[in-house]
N, C-alpha and C positions, 0 to 999 in steps of 0.2 A: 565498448558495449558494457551495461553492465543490468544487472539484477535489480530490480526496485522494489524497495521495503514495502510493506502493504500500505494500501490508500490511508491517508491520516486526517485529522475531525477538521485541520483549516481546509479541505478541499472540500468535502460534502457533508451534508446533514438530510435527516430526515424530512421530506417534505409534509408526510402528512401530521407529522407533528409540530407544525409552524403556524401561523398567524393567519388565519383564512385570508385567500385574495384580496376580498371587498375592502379587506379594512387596512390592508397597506398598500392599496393600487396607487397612490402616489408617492408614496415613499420608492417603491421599485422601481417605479418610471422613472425618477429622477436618479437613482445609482444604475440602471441600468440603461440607461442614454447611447452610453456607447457600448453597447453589446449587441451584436446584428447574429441573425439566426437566420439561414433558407437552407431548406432541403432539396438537395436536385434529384432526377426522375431517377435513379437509381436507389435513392433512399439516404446516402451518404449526407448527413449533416454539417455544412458551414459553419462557422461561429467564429464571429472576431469580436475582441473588444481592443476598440481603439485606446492606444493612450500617444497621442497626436505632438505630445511635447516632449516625444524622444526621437531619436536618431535613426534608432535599432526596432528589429521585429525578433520577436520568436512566436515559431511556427511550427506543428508537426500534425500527423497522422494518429490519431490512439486508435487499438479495435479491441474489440469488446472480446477477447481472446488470449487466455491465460496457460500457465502449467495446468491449470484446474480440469481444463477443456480437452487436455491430452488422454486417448485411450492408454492402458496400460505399455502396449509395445511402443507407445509414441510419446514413452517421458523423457522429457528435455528436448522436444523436436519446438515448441515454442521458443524456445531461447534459442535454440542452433541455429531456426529460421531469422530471428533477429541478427546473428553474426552475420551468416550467409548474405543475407540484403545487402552487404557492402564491400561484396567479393565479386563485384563486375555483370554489368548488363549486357545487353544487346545494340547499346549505345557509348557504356563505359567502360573502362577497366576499373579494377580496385584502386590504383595509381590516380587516375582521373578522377573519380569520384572525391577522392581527401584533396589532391592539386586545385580543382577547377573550388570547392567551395571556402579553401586557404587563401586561394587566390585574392580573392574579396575580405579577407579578413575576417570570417564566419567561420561556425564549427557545426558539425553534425555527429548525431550519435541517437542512441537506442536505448528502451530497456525493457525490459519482461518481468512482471509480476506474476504472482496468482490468476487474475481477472483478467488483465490487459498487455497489451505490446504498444509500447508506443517509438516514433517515427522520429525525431526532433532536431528542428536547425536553429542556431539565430546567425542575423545576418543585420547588415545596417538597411535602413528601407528601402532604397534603390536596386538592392540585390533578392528582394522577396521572391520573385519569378525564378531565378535561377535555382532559390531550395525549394519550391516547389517541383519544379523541374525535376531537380534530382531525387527528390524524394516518391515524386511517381513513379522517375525510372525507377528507382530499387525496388520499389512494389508491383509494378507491373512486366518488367524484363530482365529480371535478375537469372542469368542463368544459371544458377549451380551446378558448376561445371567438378566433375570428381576430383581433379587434380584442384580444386580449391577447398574441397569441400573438405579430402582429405585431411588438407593444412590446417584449417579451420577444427576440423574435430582433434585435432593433437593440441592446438589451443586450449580448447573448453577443458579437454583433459586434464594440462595444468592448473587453470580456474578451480576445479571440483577438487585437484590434488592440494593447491592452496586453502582451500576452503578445510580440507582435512585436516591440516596442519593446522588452523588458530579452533582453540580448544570454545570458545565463545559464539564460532561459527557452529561448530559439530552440536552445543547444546541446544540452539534456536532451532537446527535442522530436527533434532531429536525431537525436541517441544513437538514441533509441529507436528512431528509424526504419530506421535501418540496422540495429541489431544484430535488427530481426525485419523485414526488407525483406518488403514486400509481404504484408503480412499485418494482421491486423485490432490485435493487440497493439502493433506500430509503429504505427499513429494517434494523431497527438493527442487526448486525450479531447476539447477543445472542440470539436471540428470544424474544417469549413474557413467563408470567408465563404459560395462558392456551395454549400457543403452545408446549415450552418443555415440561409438564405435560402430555399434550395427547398422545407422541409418543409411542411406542412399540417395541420391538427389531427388528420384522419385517421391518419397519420404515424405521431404519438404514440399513438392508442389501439388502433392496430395493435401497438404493440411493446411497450405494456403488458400486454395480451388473451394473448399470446406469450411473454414473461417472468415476468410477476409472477405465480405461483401457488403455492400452498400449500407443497406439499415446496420450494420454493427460497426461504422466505421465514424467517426468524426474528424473533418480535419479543421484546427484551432488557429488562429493566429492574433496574437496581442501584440501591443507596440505600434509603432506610426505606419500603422495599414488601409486599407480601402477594403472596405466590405464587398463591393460590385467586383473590384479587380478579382480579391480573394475567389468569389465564384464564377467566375470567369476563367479564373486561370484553373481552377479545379472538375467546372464543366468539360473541360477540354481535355483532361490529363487524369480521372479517374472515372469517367465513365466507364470504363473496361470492368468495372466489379457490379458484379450480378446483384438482381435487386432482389432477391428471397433471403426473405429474414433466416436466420440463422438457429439451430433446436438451441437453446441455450443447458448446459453443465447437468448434470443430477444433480438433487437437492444434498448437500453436504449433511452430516450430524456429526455434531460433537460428542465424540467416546469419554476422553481423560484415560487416565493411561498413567505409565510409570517405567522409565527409565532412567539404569543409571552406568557408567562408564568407569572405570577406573582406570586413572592413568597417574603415574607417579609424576605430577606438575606441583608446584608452588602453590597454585589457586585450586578452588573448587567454583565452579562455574554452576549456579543456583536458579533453573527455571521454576516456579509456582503457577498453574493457571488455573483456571475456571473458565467455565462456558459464556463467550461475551455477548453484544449482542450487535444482529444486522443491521445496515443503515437505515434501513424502512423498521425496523424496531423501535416502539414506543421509547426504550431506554437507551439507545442507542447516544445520545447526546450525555445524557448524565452518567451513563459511564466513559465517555470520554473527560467529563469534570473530575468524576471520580479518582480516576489514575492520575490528573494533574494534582489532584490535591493529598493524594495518597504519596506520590512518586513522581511528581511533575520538575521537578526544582531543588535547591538546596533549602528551599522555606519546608518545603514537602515534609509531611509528616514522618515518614522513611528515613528520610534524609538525617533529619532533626535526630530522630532516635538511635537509630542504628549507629550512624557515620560519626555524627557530631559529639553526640552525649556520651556513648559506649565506643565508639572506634573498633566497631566487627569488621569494617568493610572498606573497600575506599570505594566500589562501584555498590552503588544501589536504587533501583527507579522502576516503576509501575509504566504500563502500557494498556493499550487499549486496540486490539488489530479486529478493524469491521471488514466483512465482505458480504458480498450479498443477498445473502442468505443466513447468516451463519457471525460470529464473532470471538475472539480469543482476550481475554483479558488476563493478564501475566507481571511479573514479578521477579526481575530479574537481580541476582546479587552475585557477588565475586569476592569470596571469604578465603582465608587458608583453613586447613583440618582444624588445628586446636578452637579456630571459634564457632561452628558449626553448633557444638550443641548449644551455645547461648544466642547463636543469632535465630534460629527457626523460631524457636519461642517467644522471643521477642517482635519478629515478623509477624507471626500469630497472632499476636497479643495488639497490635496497632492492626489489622483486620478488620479482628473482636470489636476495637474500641467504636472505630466506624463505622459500625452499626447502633451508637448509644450516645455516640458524645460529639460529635460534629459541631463545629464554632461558626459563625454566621461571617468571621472576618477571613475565614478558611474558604468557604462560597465564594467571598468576592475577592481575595487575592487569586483563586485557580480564573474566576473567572476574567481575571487581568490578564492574565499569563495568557489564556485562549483571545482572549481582544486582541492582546498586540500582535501574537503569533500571527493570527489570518491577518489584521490590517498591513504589520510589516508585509506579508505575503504578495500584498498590492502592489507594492514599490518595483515589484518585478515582472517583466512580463513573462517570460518563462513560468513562474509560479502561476501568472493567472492566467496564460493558456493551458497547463495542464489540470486546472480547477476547474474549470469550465467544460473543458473535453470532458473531464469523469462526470462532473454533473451531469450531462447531456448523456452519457453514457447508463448513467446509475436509474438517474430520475427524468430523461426528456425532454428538460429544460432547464438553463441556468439558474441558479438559485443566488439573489440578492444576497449583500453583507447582512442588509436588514432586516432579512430571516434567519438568518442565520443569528444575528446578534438576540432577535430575540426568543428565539429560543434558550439562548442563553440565560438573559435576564429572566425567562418563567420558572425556571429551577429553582428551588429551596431546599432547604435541610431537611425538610420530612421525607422529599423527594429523592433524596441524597441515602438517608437512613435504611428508608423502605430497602432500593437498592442494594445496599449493601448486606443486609439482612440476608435475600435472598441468592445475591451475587458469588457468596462463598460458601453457600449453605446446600443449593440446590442443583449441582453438579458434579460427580465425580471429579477429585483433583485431579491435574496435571502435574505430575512432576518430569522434570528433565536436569539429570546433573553430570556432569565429567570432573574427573580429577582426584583427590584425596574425599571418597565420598562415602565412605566405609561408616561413620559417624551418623551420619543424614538419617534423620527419623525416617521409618515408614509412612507409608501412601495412608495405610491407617491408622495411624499415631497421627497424623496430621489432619487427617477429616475427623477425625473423634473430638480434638480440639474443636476444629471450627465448627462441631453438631453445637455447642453450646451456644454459642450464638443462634442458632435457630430455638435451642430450648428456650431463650429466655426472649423470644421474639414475641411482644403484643399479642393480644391473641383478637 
């Protein structure tokens, strides 16, 4: 089982910032040829896209159900319900479930984000029915039975105790938790100790009963599959989940915040953010350009500066985390004490720049790096069943390469500038640090710097 980083820019994009229907209705058709979509009476979303000249399927479940969605006493119950699914049904045992899908050669596994939980097998194509199979059992008869569940929560317990231990985990959890203070999006998805401790099996099949239903569920499958078989065999084996759409999360808001850890390490482990922005956000795409071409790569502006030329760092690279509402753009570096006070400044300073001096061959190398990323992304199905699932999840409906690419292509530098302008200017920073951090400018030493970049913004 494990934790999955948040949604990244090759699965989804902003639909209403793309290329009106009319004028790419045949470009779609034709990339989307093999992509089949029916919804059965319960609400639950089919969607395969064939890719007919492989061997192999992969296939799973995603539901529109996150850490985000957890009430306060029910943090980390999304993730324990992902373990729990694969600790024996009413048809399996835990033993049977890994035997019977080994058997054939296939793997199955899980994971839990923010947003979503998803279900996932692959199998070679003959063996489609059997992960479906099993992947309903675990959804619909999973007993979580105490003497499992027990087991299970001294697991997660290790997870979370591992998780403590790598000093790079503890600053991302930190991040997070300040740039969405007090709210369900800052939790860590595993939980705490005394939260997964306390749960009960009721717990789980309360928050299943509650999330998992029809309209919020899609199940995907890519690779040499049959669309008709696909809901056929789904007609039959998840009808069981209720067709009432589901109250979806409270609307998240971005605080920024300021933490910092000391611990006598080798490293200082350096989070920076600002408030990013939602997939349905206008800017939502050019800031994912943005952190490629800021932190994307060894070509990356960061990169170049920091690593290359000065040698503050040996890790350092720009992100971009969308969610549905909401967004986190951040800045991550891993310096020891003595370079701390030359690297922030210099961080600073390549921010600044990118709001005035943006190169036109910097556009189109970040937007190389996002081409091949999503098309490599094709070559697998795994990747493009769970691209698909989120789209359907996020926006509805699949979303074409060839909107997706050209949204790409409509970006410019001015577009890029604007951005950035207001990207670092117009939100309380994020800081997140651990380690030898004693050094580390303040929260306001560091937004004082980047007000000047608003001062000297166009007016």
């Amino acid at each position: 089982m494990e934790s999955s980083p948040p949604l990244t820019h090759t699965a989804d994009t902003a639909t209403s910032q793309l290329t009106p229907k009319s004028d790419r209705s045949k470009r779609e058709e034709a990339s989307s040829r093999n992509v089949q979509t029916s919804i059965l009476a319960n609400g639950m979303t089919v969607v395969t896209d064939r890719m007919a000249h492989l061997e192999s399927a992969a296939l799973g479940v995603w539901v529109k159900a996150g850490s985000r969605d957890e009430e306060t006493d029910e943090h980390g119950l999304a993730h324990l319900l992902e373990h729990m699914a694969f600790k024996g049904t009413k048809n399996r045992t835990a033993r049977d479930i890994a035997v019977q899908i080994e058997n054939v050669g296939g793997d199955v596994n899980a994971a839990t984000s923010a947003e979503t939980t998803s279900f996932y097998a692959r199998v070679l194509k003959d063996d489609v029915p059997l992960a479906i199979d099993i992947l309903s059992d675990i959804l619909n008869n999973s007993l979580f039975e105490e003497e499992e569940l027990a087991r299970e929560q001294h697991v997660i317990l290790q997870e979370i105790g591992a998780s403590l231990d790598s000093p790079d985990d503890v600053a991302f959890d930190s991040f997070q938790s300040v740039a969405f203070a007090d709210q369900a999006l800052g939790r860590p998805i595993l939980g705490t100790p005394e939260t997964v401790s306390a749960f009960k099996p009721n717990h789980i099949r309360t928050y299943l009963s509650d999330h998992y239903h029809g309209p919020n569920m899609v199940l995907a499958a890519s690779g040499n599959v049959d669309h008709d078989e696909i809901v056929r065999l789904a007609e039959s084996r998840f009808s069981s989940f209720g067709d009432t759409p589901v109250r979806p999360p409270e609307t998240c808001v971005y605080t920024g915040g300021d933490i910092r850890i000391a611990k006598p390490l080798m490293e200082a482990q350096i989070l920076l953010g600002f408030e990013g922005r939602a997939y349905q956000a206008r800017d939502f795409y050019a800031s994912q350009v943005l952190s490629t071409l800021l932190g994307g790569g060894m070509s990356s502006r960061l990169f170049q500066e920091v690593r290359e030329k000065r040698g503050l760092c040996y890790s350092i690279y720009a992100f971009h985390s969308a969610y549905s509402d909401t967004g986190l753009f951040g800045i991550h570096a891993a310096t020891e004490k003595a370079d701390i006070a030359e690297l922030i400044p210099v961080m600073l300073g390549q921010l600044k720049q990118a709001a005035n001096d943006l190169q036109s061959e910097e556009l189109d190398r970040a937007r190389a790096q996002i081409r091949s990323s999503l098309m490599m992304s094709m070559e697998s199905p795994a990747s493009r069943a769970g691209q698909v699932a989120k789209q359907i999840l996020l926006f509805g409906r699949p979303v074409s390469n060839e909107e997706l690419l050209d949204r790409l292509a409509a970006l410019n530098i001015e577009r890029l500038k604007d951005l950035s302008n207001r990207l670092f200017t117009e939100s309380t920073p994020t800081i997140a640090a651990v380690g030898p951090v004693e050094t580390l400018p303040s929260q306001a030493e560091i937004a004082d710097v980047l007000e000047t970049v608003a001062a000297a913004r166009p007016q």
